[in-house]
N, CA, C and O atoms as a Maestro MAE file, in Angstrom:
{
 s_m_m2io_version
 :::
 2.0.0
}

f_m_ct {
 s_m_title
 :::
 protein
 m_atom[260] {
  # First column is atom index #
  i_m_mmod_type
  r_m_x_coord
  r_m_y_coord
  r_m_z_coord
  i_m_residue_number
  s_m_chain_name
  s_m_pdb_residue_name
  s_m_pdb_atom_name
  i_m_atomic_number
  :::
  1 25 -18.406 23.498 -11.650 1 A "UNK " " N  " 7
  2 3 -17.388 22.749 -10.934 1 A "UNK " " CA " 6
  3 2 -17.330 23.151 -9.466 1 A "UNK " " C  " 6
  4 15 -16.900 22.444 -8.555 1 A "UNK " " O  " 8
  5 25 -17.752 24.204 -9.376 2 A "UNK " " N  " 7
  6 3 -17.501 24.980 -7.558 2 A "UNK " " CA " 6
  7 2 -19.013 23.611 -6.784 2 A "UNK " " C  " 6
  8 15 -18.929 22.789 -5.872 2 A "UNK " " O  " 8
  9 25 -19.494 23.764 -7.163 3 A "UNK " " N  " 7
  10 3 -20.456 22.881 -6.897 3 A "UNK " " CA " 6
  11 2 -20.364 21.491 -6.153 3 A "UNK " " C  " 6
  12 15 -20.886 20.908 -5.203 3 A "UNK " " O  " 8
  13 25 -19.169 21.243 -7.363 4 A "UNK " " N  " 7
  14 3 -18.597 19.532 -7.026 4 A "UNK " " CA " 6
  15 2 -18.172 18.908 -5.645 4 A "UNK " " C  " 6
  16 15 -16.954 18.727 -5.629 4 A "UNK " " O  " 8
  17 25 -18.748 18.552 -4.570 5 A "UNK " " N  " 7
  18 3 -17.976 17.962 -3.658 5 A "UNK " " CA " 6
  19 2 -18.045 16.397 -3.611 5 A "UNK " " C  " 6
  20 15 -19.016 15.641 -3.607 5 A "UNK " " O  " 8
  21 25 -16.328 16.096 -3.567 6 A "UNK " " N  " 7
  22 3 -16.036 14.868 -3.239 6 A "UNK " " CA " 6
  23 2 -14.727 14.960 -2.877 6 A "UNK " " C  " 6
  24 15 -13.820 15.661 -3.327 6 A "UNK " " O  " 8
  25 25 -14.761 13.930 -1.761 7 A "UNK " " N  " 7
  26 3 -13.537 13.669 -0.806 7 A "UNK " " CA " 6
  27 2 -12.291 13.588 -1.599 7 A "UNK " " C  " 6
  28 15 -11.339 14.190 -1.102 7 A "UNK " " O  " 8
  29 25 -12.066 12.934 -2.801 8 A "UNK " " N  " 7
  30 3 -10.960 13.061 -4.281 8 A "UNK " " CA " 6
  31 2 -11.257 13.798 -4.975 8 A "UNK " " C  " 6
  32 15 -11.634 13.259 -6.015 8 A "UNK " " O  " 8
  33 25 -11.317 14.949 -5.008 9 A "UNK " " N  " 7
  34 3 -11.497 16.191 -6.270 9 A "UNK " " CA " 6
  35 2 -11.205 17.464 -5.129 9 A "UNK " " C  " 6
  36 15 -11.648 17.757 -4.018 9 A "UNK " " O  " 8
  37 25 -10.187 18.039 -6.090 10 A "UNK " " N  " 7
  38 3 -9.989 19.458 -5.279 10 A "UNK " " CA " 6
  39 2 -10.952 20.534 -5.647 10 A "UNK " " C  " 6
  40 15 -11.173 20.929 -6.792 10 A "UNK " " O  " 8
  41 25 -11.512 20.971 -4.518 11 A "UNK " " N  " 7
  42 3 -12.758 21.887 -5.080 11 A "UNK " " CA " 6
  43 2 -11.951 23.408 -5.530 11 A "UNK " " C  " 6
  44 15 -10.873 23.857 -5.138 11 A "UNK " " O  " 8
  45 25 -12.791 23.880 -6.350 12 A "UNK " " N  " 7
  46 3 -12.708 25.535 -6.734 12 A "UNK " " CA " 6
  47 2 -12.895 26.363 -6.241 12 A "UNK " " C  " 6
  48 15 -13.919 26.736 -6.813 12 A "UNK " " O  " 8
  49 25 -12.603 27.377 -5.198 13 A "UNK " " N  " 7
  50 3 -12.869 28.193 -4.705 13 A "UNK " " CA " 6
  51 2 -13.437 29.211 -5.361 13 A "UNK " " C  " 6
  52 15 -14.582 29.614 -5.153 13 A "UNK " " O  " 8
  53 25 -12.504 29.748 -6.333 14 A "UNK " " N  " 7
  54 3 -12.982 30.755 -7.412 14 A "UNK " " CA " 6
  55 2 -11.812 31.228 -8.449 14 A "UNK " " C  " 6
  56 15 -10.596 31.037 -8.418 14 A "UNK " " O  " 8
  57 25 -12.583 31.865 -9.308 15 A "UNK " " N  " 7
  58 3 -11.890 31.965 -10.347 15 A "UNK " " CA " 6
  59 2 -11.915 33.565 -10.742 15 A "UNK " " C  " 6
  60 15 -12.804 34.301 -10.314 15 A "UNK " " O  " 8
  61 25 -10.543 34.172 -11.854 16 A "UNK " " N  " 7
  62 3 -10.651 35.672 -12.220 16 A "UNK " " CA " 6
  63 2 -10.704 35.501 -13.461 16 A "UNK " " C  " 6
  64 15 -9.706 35.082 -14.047 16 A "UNK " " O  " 8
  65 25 -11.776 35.762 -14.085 17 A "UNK " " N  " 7
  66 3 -11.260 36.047 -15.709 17 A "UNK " " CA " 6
  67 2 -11.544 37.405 -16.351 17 A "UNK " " C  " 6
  68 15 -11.618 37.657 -17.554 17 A "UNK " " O  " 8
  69 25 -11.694 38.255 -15.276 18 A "UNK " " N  " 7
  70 3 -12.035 39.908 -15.733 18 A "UNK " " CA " 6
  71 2 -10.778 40.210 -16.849 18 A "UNK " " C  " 6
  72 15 -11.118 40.660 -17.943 18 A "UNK " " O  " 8
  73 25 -8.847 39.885 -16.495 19 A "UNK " " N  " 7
  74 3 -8.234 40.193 -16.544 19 A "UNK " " CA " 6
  75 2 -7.400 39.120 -16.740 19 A "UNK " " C  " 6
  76 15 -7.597 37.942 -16.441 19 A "UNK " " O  " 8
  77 25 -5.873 39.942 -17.592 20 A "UNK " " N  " 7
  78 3 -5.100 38.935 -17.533 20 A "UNK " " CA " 6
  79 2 -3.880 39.238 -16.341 20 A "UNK " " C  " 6
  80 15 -3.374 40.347 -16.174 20 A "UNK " " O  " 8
  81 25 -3.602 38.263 -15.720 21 A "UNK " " N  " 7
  82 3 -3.508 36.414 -15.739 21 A "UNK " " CA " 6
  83 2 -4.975 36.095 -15.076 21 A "UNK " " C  " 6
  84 15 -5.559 36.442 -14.050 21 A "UNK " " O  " 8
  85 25 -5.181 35.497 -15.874 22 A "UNK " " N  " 7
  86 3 -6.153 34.745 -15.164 22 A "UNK " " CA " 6
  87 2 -5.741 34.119 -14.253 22 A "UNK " " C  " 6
  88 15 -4.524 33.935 -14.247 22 A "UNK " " O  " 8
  89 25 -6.595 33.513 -13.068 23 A "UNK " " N  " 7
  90 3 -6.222 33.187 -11.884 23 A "UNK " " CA " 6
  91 2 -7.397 32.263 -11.452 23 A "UNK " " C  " 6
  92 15 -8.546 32.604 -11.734 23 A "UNK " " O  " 8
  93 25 -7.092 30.809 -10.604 24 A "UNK " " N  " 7
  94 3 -7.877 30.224 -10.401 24 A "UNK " " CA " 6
  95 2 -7.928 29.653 -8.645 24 A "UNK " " C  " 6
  96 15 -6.934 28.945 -8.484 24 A "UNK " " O  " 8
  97 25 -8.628 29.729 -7.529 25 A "UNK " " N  " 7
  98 3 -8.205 29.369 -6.186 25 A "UNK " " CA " 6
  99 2 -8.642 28.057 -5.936 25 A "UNK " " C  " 6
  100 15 -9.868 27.948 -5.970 25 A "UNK " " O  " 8
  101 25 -8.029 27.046 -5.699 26 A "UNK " " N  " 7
  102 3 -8.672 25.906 -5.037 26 A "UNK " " CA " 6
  103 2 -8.026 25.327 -3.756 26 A "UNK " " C  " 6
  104 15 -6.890 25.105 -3.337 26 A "UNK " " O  " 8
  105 25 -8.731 25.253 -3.526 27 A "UNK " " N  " 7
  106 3 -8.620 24.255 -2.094 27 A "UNK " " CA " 6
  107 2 -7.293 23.614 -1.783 27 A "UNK " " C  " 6
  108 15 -6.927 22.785 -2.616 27 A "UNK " " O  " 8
  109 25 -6.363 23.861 -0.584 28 A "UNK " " N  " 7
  110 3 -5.077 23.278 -0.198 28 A "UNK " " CA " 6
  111 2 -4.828 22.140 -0.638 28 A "UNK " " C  " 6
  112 15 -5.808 21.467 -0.319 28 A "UNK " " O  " 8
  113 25 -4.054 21.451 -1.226 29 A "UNK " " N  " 7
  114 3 -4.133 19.577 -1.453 29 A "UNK " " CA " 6
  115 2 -2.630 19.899 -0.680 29 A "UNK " " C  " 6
  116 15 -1.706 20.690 -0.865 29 A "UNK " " O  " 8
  117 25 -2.985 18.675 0.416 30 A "UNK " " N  " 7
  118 3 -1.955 18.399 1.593 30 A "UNK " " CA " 6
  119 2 -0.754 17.809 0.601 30 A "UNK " " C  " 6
  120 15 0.268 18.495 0.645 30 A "UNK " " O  " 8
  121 25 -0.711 16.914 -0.087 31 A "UNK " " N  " 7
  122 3 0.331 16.347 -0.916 31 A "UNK " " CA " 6
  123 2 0.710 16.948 -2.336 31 A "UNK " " C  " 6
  124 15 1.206 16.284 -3.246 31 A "UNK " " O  " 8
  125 25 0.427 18.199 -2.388 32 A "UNK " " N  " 7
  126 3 0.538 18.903 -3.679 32 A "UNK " " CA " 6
  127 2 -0.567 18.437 -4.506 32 A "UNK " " C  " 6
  128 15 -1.565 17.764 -4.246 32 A "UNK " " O  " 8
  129 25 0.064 19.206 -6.032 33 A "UNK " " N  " 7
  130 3 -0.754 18.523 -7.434 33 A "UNK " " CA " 6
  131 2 -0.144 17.131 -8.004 33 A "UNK " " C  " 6
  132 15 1.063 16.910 -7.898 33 A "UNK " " O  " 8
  133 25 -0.692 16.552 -8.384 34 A "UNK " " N  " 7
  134 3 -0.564 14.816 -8.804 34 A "UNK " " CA " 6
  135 2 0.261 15.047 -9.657 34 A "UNK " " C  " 6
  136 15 0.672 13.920 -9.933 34 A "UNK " " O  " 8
  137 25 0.894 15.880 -10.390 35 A "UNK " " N  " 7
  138 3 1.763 16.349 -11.400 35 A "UNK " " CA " 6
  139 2 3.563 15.652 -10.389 35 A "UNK " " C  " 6
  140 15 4.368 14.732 -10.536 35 A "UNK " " O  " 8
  141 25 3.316 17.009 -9.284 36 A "UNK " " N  " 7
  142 3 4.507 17.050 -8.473 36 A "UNK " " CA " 6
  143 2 4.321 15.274 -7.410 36 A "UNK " " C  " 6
  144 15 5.373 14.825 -6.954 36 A "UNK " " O  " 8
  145 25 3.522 14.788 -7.248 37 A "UNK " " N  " 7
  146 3 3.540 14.141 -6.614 37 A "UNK " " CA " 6
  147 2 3.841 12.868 -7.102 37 A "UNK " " C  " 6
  148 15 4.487 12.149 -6.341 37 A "UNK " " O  " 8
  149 25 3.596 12.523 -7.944 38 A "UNK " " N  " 7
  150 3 4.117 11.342 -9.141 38 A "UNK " " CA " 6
  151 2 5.629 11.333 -9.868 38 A "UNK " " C  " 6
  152 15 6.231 10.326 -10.239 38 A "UNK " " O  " 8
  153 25 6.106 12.799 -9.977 39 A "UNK " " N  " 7
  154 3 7.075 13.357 -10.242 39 A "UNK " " CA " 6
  155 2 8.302 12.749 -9.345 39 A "UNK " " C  " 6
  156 15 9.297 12.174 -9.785 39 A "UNK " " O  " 8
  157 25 7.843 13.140 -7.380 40 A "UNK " " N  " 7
  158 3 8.968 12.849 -6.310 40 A "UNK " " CA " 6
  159 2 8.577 11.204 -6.317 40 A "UNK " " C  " 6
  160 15 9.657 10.623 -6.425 40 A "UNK " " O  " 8
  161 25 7.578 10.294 -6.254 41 A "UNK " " N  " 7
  162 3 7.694 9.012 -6.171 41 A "UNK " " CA " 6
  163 2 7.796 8.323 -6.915 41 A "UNK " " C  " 6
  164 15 6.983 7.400 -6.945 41 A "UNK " " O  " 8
  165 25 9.382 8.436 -8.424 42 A "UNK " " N  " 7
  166 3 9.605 7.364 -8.912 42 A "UNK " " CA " 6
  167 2 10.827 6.730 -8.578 42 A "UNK " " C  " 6
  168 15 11.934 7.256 -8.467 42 A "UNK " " O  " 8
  169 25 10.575 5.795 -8.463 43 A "UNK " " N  " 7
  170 3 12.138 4.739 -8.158 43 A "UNK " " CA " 6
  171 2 13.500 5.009 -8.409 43 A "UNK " " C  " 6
  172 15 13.903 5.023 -9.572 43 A "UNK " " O  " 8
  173 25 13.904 5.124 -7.905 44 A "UNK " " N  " 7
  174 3 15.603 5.634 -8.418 44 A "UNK " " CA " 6
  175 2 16.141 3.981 -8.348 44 A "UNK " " C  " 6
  176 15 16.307 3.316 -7.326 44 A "UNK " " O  " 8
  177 25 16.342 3.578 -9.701 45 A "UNK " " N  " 7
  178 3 17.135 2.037 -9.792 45 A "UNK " " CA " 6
  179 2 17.625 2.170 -11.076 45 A "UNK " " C  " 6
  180 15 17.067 2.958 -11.840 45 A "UNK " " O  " 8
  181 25 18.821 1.363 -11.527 46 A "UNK " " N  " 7
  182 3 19.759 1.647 -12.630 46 A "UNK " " CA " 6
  183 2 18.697 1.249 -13.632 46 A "UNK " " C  " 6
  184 15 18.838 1.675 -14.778 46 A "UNK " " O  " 8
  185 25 17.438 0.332 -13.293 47 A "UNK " " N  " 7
  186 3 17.090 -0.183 -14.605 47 A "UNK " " CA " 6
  187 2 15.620 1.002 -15.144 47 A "UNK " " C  " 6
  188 15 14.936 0.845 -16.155 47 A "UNK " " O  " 8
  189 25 15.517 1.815 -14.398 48 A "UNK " " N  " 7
  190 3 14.669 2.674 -14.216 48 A "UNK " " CA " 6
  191 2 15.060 4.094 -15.025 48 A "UNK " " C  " 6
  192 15 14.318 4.797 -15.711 48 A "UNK " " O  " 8
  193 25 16.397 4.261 -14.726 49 A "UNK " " N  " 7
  194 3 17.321 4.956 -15.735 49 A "UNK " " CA " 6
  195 2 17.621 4.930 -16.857 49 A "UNK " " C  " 6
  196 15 17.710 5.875 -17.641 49 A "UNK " " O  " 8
  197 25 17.884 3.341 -17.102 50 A "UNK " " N  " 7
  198 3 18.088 3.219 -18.475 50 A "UNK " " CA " 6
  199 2 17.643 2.911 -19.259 50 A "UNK " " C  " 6
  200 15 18.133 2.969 -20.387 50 A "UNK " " O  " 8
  201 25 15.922 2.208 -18.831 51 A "UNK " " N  " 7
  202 3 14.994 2.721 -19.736 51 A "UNK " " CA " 6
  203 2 14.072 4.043 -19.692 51 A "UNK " " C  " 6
  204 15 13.283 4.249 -20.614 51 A "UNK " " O  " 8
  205 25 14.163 4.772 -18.806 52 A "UNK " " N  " 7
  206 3 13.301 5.944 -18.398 52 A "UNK " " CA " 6
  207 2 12.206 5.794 -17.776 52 A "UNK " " C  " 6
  208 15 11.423 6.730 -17.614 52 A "UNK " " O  " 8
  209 25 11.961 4.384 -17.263 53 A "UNK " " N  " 7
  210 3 10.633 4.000 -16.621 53 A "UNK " " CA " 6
  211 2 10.239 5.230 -15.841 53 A "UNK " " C  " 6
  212 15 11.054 5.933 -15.244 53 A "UNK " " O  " 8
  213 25 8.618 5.502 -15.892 54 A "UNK " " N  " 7
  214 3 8.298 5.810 -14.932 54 A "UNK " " CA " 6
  215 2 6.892 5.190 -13.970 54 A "UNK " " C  " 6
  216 15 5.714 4.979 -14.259 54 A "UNK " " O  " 8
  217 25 7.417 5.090 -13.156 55 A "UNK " " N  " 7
  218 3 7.021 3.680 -12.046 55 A "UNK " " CA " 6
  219 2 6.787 4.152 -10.784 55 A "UNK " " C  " 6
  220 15 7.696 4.830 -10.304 55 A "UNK " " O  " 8
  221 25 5.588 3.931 -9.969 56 A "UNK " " N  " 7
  222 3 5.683 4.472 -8.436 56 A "UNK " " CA " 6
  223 2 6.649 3.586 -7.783 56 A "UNK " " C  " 6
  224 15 7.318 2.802 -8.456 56 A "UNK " " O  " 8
  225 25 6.771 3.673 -6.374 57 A "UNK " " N  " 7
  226 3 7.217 2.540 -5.628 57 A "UNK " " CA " 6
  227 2 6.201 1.625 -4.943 57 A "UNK " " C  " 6
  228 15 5.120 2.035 -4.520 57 A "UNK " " O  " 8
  229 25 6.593 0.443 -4.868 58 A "UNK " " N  " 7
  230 3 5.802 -0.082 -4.874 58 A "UNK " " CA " 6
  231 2 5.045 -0.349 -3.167 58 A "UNK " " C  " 6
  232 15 4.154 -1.093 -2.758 58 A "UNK " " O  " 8
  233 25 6.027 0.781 -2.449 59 A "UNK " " N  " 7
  234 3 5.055 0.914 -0.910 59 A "UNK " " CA " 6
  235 2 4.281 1.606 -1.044 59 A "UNK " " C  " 6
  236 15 3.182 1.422 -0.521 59 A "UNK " " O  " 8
  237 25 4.612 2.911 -1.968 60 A "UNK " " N  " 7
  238 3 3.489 4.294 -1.978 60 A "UNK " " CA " 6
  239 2 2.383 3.235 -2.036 60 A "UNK " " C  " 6
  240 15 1.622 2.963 -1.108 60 A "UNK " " O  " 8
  241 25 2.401 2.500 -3.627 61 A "UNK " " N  " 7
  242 3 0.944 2.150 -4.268 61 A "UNK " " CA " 6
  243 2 -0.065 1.799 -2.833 61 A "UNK " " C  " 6
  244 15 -1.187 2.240 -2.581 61 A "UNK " " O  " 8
  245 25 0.733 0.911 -2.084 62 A "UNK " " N  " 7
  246 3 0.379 -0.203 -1.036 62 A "UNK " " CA " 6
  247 2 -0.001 1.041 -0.387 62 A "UNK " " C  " 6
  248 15 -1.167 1.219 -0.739 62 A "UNK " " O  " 8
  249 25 0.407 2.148 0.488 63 A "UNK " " N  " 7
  250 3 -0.083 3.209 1.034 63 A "UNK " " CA " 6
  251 2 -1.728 4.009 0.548 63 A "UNK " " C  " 6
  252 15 -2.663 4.429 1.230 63 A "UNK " " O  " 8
  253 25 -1.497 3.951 -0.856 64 A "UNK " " N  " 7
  254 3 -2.408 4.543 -1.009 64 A "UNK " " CA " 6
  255 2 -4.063 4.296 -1.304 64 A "UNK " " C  " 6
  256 15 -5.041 5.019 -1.495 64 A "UNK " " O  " 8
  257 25 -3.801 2.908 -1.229 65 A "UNK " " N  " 7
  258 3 -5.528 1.846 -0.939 65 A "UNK " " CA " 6
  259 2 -6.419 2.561 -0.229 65 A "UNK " " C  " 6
  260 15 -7.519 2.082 0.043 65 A "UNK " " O  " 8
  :::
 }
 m_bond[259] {
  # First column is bond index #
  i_m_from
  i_m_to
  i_m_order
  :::
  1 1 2 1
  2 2 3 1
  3 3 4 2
  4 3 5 1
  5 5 6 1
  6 6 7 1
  7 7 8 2
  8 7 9 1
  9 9 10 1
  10 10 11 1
  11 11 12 2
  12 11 13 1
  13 13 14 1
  14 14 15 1
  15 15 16 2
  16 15 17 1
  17 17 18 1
  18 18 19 1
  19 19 20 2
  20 19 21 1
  21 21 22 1
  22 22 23 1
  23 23 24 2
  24 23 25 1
  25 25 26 1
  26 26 27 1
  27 27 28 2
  28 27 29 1
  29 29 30 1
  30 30 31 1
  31 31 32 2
  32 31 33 1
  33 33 34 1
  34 34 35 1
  35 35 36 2
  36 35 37 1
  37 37 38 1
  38 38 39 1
  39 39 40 2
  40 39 41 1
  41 41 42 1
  42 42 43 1
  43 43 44 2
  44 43 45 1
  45 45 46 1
  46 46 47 1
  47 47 48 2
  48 47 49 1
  49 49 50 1
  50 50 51 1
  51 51 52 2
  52 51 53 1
  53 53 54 1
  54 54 55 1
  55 55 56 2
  56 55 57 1
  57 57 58 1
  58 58 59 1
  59 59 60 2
  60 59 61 1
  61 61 62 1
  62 62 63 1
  63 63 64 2
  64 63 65 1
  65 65 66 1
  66 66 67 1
  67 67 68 2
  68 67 69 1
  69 69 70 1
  70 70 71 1
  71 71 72 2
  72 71 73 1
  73 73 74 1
  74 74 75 1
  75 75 76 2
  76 75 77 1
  77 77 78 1
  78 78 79 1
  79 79 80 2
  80 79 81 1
  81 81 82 1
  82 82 83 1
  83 83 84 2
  84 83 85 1
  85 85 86 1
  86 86 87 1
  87 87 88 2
  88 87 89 1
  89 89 90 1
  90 90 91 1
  91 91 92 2
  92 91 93 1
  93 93 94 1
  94 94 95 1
  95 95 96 2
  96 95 97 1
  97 97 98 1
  98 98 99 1
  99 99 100 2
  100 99 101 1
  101 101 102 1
  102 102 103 1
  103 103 104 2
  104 103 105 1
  105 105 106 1
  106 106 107 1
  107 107 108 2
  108 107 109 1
  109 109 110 1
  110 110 111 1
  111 111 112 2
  112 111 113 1
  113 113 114 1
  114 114 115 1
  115 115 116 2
  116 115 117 1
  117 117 118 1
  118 118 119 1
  119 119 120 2
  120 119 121 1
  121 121 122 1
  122 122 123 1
  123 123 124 2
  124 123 125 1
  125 125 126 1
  126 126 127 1
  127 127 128 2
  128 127 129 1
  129 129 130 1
  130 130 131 1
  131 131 132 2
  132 131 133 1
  133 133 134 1
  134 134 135 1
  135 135 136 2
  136 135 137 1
  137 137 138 1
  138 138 139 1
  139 139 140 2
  140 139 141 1
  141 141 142 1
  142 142 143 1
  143 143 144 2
  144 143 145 1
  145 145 146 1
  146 146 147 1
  147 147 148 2
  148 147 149 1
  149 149 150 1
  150 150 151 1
  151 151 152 2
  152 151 153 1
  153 153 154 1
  154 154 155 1
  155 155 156 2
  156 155 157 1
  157 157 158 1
  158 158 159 1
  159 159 160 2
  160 159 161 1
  161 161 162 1
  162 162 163 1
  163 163 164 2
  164 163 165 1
  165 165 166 1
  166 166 167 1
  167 167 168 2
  168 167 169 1
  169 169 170 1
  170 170 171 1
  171 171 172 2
  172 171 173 1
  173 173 174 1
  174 174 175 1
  175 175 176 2
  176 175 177 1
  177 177 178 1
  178 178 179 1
  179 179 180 2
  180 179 181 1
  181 181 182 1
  182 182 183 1
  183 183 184 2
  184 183 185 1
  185 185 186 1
  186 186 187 1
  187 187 188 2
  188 187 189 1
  189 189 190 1
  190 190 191 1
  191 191 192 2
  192 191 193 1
  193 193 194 1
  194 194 195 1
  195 195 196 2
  196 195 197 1
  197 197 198 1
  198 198 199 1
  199 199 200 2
  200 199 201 1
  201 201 202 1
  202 202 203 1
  203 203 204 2
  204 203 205 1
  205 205 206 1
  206 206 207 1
  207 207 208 2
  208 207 209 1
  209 209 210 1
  210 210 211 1
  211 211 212 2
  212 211 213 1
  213 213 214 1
  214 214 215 1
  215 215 216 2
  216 215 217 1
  217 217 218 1
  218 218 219 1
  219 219 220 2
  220 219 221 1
  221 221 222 1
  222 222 223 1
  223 223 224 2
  224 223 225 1
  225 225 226 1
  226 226 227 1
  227 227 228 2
  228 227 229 1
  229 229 230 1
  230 230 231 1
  231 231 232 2
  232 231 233 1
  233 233 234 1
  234 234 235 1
  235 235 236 2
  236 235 237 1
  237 237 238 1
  238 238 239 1
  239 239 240 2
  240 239 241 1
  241 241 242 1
  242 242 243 1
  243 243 244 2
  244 243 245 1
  245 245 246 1
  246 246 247 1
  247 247 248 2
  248 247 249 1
  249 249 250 1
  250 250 251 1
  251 251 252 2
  252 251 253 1
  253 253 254 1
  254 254 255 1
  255 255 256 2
  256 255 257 1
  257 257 258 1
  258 258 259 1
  259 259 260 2
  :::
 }
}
């Protein structure tokens, strides 16, 4: 995987597995992990609530072409 370069994939810097915790370094991602980032851009709307949608907005999507 350290190998891998592409402009969408966070590369590996390196990894520890002598010991525990294991520990893994990769590369800064300016907008966090896609975890946290999907997390802050869902819609806050009553109907979004009350079914639990989870939904980007629909400028991000448009942003992110």
């Amino acid at each position: 995987m350290s190998q891998l370069k592409d402009p969408n994939i966070v590369r590996v810097l390196g990894v520890c597995i002598r010991e525990e915790p294991l520990c893994m370094i990769v590369e800064y991602m300016k907008y966090g992990d896609l975890n946290q980032f999907l997390l802050d851009h869902v819609p806050e709307s009553p109907m979004a609530e009350a079914t639990h949608a989870k939904t980007l907005r629909y400028e991000l999507c448009i942003k992110c072409r």
